[in-house]
N, C-alpha and C positions, 0 to 999 in steps of 0.2 A: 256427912259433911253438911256443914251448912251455908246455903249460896244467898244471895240477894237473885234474884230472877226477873228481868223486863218484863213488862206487861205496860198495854197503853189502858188510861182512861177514860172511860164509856160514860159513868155518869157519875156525877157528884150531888152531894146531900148531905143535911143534916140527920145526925138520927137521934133520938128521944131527948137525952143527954146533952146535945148541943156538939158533939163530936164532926168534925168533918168525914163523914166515911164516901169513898167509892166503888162502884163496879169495876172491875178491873180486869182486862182481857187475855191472857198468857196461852198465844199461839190459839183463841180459839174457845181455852175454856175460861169460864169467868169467873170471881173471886169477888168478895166484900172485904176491903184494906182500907184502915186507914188512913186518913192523908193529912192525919192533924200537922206533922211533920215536916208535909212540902205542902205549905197553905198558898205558894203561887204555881200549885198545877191546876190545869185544866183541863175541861173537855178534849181528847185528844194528845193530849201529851202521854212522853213514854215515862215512866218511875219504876226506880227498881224497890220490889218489894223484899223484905228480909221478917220472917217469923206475922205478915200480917199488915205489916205497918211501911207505906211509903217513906224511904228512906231519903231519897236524893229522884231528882228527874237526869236521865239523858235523850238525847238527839236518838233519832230513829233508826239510824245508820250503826251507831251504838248500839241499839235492842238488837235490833237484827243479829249481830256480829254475834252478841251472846248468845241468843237462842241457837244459832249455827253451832256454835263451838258448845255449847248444852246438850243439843241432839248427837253430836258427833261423839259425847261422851256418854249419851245413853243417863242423862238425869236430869231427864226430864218427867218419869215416873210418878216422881211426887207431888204435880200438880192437879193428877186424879184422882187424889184420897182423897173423898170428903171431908170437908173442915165442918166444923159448926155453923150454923146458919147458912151453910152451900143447902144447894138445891138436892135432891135425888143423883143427879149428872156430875155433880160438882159444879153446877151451875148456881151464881148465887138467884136467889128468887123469894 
């Protein structure tokens, strides 16, 4: 199944290309996404991520709710496979 997943943003930057990418926080573990997509997020706002790429920002009260009803479904697994350019932890770095 494929979900879009809350995650708040940690930091934001450009990278080589000129792309908006950020760190991105999901319960903890961190990700490198996108944010060409939601170019008025910021430090600290929450965006739901789908496949990489910040799709849409919600309210925090929102993240939360999903990542509840996430963990209560047990799929939340997928956020510690390493992706590409994740750290060892799935930490980006």
């Amino acid at each position: 199944m494929c979900l879009g997943v809350p995650g708040q943003v940690m930091t934001i930057e450009e990278d080589p290309l000129g792309m908006t990418m950020g760190e991105v926080s999901f319960a903890g573990i961190k990700k490198k996404v996108c944010l060409a997509y939601t170019p008025d997020a910021q430090v600290g706002d929450f965006v739901v991520v789908h496949v990489g790429f910040a799709i849409s920002k919600i309210d925090e009260q929102e993240a939360e709710r999903v990542f509840q009803f996430l963990a209560e479904m047990d799929e939340l697994d997928e956020l510690e496979i390493p992706q590409p350019g994740d750290g060892a932890q799935g930490e980006a770095g």
